[in-house]
C-alpha positions in Angstrom: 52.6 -20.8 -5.1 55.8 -21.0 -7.1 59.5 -20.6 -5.3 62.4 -19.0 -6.0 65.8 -20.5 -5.6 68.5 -18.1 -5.2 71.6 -19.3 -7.5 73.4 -16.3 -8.8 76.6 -15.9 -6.2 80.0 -16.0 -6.8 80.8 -18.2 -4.4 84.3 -16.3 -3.1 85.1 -18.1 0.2 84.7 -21.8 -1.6 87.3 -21.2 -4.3 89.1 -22.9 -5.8 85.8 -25.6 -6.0 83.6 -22.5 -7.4 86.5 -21.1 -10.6 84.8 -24.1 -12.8 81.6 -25.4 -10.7 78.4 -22.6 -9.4 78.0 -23.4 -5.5 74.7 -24.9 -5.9 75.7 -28.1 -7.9 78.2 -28.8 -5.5 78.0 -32.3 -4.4 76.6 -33.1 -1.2 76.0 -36.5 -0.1 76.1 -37.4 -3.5 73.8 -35.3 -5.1 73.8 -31.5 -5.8 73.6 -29.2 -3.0 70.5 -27.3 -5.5 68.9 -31.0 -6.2 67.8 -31.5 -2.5 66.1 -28.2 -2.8 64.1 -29.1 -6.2 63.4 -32.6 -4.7 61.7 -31.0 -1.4 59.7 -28.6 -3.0 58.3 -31.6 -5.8 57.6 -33.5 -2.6 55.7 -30.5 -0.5 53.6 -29.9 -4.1 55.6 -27.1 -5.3 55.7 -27.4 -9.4 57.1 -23.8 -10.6 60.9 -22.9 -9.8 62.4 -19.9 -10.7 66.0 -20.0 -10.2 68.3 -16.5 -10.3 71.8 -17.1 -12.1 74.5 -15.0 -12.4 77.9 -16.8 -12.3 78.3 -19.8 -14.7 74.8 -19.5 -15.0 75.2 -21.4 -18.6 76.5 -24.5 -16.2 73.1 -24.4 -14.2 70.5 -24.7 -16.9 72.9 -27.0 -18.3 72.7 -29.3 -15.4 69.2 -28.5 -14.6 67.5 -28.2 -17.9 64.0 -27.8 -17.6 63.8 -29.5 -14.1 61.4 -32.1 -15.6 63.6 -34.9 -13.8 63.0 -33.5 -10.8 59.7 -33.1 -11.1 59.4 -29.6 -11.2 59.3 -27.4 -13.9 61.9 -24.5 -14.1 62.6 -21.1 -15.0 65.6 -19.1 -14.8 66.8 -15.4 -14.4 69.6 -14.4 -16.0 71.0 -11.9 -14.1 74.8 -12.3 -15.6 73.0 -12.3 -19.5 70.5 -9.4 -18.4 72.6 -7.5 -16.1 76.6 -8.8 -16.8 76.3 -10.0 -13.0 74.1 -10.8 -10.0 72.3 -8.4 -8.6 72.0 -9.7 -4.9 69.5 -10.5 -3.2 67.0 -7.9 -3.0 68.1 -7.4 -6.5 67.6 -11.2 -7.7 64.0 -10.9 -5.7 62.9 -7.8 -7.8 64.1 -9.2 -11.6 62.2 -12.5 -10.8 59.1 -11.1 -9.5 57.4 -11.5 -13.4 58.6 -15.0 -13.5 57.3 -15.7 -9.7 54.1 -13.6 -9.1 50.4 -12.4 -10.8 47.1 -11.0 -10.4 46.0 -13.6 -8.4 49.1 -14.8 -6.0 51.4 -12.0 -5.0 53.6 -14.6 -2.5 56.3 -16.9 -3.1 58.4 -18.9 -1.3 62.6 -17.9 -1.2 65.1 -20.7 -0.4 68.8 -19.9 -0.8 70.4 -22.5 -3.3 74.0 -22.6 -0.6 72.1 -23.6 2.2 71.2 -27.5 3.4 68.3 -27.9 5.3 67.2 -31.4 4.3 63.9 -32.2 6.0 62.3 -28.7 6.0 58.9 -29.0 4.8 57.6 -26.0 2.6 54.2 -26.5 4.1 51.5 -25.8 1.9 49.4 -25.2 5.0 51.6 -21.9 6.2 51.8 -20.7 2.8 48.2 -20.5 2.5 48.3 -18.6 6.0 51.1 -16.1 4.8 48.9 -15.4 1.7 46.0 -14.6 3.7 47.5 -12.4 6.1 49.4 -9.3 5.7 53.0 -9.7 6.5 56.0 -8.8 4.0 57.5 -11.9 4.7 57.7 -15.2 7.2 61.6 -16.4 8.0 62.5 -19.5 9.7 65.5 -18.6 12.3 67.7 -21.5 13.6 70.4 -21.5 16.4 73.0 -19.3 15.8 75.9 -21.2 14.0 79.5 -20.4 15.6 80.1 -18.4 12.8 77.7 -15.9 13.4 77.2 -15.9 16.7 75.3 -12.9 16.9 72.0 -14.3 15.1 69.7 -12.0 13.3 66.6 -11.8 15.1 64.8 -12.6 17.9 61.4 -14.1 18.3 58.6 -12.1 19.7 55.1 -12.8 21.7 53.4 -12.1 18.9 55.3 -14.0 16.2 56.7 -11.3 14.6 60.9 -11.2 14.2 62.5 -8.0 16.3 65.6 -7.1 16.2 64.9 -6.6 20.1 63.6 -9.6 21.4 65.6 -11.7 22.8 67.4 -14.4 22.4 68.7 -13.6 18.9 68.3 -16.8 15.8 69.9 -16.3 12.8 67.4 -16.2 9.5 67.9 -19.7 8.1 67.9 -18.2 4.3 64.3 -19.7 4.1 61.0 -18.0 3.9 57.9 -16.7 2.3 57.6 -13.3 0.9 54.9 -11.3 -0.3 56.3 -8.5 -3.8 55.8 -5.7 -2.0 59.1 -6.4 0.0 61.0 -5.1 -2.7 58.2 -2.6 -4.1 61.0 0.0 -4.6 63.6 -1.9 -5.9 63.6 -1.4 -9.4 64.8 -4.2 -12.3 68.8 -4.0 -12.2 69.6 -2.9 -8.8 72.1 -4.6 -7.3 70.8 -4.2 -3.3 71.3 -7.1 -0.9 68.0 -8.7 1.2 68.8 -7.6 4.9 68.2 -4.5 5.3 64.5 -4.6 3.6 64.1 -7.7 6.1 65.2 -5.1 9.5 63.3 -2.2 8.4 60.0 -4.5 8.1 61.1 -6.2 11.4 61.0 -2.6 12.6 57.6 -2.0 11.2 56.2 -5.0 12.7 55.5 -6.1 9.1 57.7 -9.8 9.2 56.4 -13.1 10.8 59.1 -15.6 12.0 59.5 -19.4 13.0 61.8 -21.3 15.3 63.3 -24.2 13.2 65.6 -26.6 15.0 66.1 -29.2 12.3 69.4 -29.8 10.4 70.6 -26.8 8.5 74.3 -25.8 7.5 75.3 -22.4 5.7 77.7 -24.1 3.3 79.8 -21.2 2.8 83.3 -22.6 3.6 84.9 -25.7 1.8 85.4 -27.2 5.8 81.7 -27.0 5.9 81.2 -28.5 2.7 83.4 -31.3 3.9 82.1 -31.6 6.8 78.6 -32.6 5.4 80.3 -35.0 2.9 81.9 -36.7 6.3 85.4 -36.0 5.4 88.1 -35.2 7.7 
């Protein structure tokens, strides 16, 4: 099963770091935010990235290359060559989908590359269970961080996200998906994730996990600090 790492955003909320430098090869604990990402998913077995670019995407594959000294081997989608931007997430999803899936494995792991969740292990084991079952997708939902306070979705009985259920996690950016998530998304929309994610929620169609390990949106430059231990 290959992953997709989702690289294409602008980045608006951590200028002025993100005018010259993509928010994934922003330094964190000495090493780019992206790297720790390619590093767990060489260690879990993964060997096939796919990475969606957009902004400075010429700066990624530039710093990345061919993801050989990471121990993966990597493949990008050029959203701001292909499309003259990204295409969000949804979007990013549907252009990859050649790149990510074929007539044998329809499934994929999603990690967002702005998100740090070192010691999350993409389990071989669960991915072989998404694949055999039938369910659009499987998130991994953490406490609610104080700046969303309202979480995404709750955590049913039955293992399934609701937007009911209660109490509310918010979706860790983190997950397995199966193509048919974005089966009417066509190559070149520009359509976020979330509301593919509620209405299969509402169709009891998308698995969850509770994952209380580290994990920090790094979507603020205090946040990014933060991590890096400065004041």
């Amino acid at each position: 099963m290959k992953a997709l790492i989702l690289a294409a955003g602008r980045g608006e909320r951590m200028r002025p770091l993100t005018d010259h430098t993509p928010k994934p090869l922003l330094q964190v604990r000495g090493k780019p935010l992206i790297v720790w990402h390619l590093e767990a998913l060489a260690r879990d077995g993964i060997r096939e990235v796919v990475i969606n670019t957009a902004w400075l995407e010429e700066r990624i594959v530039e710093a990345l290359g061919d993801g050989s000294r990471h121990g993966v081997a990597i493949r990008y989608s050029l959203e701001g060559r292909d499309h003259g931007g990204a295409l969000e997430t949804a979007g990013g999803i549907a252009k990859a989908l050649p790149l990510l899936t074929d007539a044998t494995n329809d499934c994929f792991w999603v990690v967002s590359g702005d998100v740090f969740l070192p010691g999350f292990r993409f389990d071989p084991a669960a991915a072989q269970r998404f694949a055999q079952g039938r369910a659009l997708a499987h998130l991994w939902l953490v406490p609610n961080a104080p700046h969303h306070p309202e979480g995404d979705f709750g955590l049913d009985a039955q293992g399934l996200a609701s937007r009911t259920a209660t109490p509310k996690r918010t979706w860790a950016s983190v997950g397995l998906f199966r193509n048919t998530i974005v089966r009417d998304v066509k190559v070149g929309d520009k359509l976020p994730l979330t509301p593919l994610l509620r209405a299969g929620a509402d169709a009891g169609r998308i698995e969850a996990t509770a994952y209380d390990g580290p994990w920090t949106d790094v979507g603020t430059v205090e946040r990014l600090n933060a991590l890096n231990g400065e004041a």
